[in-house]
Every structure is written in C-alpha cells, then in structure tokens.
DRENMI-403781 format. One line per 5 residues: number of its first residue (from 1); their letters; for each residue x, y, z of C-alpha. Coordinates in nm, 3 decimals, padded with zeros to 5 digits. Layout:
NUM> A> X Y Z | ...
end
This chain:
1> XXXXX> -05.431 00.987 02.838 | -05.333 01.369 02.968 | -05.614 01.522 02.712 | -05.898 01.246 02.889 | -05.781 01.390 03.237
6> XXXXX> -05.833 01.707 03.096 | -06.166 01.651 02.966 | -06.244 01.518 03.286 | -06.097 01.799 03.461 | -06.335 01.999 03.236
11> XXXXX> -06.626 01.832 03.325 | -06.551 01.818 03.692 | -06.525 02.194 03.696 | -06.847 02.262 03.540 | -06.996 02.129 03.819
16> XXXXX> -06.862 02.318 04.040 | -07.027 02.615 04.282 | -07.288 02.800 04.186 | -07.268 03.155 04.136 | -07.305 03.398 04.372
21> XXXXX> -07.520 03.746 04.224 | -07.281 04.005 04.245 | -06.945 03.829 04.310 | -06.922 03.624 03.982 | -07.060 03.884 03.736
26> XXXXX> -06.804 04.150 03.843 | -06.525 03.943 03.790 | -06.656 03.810 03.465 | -06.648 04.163 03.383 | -06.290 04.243 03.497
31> XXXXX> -06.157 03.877 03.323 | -06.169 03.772 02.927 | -06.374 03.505 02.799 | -06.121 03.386 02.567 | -05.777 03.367 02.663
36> XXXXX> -05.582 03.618 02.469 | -05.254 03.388 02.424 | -05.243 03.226 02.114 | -04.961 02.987 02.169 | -05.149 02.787 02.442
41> XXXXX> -05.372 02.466 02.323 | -05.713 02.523 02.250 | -06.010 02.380 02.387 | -06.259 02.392 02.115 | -06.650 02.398 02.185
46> XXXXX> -06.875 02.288 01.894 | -07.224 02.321 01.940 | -07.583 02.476 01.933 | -07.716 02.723 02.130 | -07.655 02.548 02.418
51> XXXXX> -07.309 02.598 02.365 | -07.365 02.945 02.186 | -07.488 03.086 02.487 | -07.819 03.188 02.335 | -07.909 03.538 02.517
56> XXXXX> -07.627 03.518 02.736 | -07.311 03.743 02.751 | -07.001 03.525 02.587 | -06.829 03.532 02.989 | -07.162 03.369 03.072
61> XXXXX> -07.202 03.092 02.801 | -07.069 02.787 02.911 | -06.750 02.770 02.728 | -06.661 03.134 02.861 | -06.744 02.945 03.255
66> XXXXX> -06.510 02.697 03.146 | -06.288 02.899 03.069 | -06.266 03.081 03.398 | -06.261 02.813 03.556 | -05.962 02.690 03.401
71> XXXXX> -05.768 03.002 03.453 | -05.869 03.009 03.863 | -05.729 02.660 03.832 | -05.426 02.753 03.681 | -05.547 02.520 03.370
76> XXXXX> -05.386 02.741 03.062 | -05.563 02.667 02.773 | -05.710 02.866 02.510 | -06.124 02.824 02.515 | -06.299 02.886 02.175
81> XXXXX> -06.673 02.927 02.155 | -06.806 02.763 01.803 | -07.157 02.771 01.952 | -07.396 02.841 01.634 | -07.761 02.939 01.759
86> XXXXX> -08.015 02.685 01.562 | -07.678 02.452 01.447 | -07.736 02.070 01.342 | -07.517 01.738 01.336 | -07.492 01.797 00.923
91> XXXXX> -07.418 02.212 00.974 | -07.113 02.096 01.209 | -07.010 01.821 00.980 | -06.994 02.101 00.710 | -06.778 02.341 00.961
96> XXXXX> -06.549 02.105 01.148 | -06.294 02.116 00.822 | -06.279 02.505 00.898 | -06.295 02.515 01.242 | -05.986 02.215 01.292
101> XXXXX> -05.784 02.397 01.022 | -05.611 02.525 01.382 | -05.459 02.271 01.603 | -05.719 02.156 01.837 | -05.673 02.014 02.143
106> XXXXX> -05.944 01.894 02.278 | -06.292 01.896 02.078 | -06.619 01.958 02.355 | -06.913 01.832 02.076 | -07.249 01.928 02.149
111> XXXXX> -07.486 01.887 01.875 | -07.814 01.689 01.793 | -08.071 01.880 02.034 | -08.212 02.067 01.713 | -08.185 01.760 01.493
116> XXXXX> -08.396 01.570 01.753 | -08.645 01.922 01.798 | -08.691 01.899 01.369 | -08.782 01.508 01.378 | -08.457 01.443 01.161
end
C-alpha cells in the first residue's frame, strides 16, 4: 500500500508546473540528478529513450525531474535512470536480473514504444 501512494505521489508530481526558462535550469544546475545517499530506497526507471532522456541533460530527463521533485517535496528516495536509447521489451527482460540485483523499491517500466516502431 505505502509504495502505490508513492507511485502515485510520483505520478502526481510529474504533472506538476511547468518550467520556467531561467529559474528551473539554474537550480538543476546547482542540485544532483541522482541522490548521492546510498542507504535511501531506490526508485528505479527502466526504459527507452523516453526514459533515457535522449538529447537531454540527465537533470532534464524525466527521472532526474522526478527526482527533484521528490527532494522539494521532502520525498527521500534514491532515483536511478536505466533509460537505454533504442531499448526493447526483450533488451529489458535481458537487464532486469542485473539491474534488481540492488534492492528496488519501486520499478517505473517504460518500454514497448520501439517494439511497436519495429512492427514486433
């Protein structure tokens, strides 16, 4: 029950204000993407590009927003990025052994997009 009000949580904040140019890209600068804390639980993000952050800086990909806003929030958790740029359902079947050989809190799955885009 707490980790689905977290993933709601999650979702609520992604949703929340846009950014404003200026304001939000100097603190991104001035704040990690990644939690440096290794003790806290980890919110892990397994994905594409979409969740890679394709062209983006890693404070601008959307598991480095999440982060953020989890830490303005006072939310501590530990956000990982396993975004892989052109990844597929059977490339994150064949990392998700590797990737939950840490303890994993909550697992944010994105995949399918370039399945769908090859006709598999």
């Amino acid at each position: 029950m707490r980790y689905a009000l977290l993933l709601s949580l999650v979702g609520a904040l992604a949703c929340g204000e846009r950014a404003e140019p200026g304001r939000d890209s100097e603190r991104a600068a001035a704040e990690p993407a990644v939690s440096a804390a290794t003790d806290l639980p980890v919110v892990l993000f397994l994905g594409t590009s979409l969740t890679a952050g394709l062209g983006l800086s890693e404070s601008e990909a959307y598991p480095g927003l999440i982060q953020q806003k989890m830490d303005s929030a006072g939310l501590r958790f530990r956000v990982i990025n396993a975004g892989e740029s052109g990844g597929t359902s059977a490339g994150g079947l064949r990392r998700i052994d590797w990737l939950l050989q840490q303890p994993v809190s909550v697992l944010v799955l994105e995949l399918g997009a370039n399945d769908a885009l090859r006709g598999q």
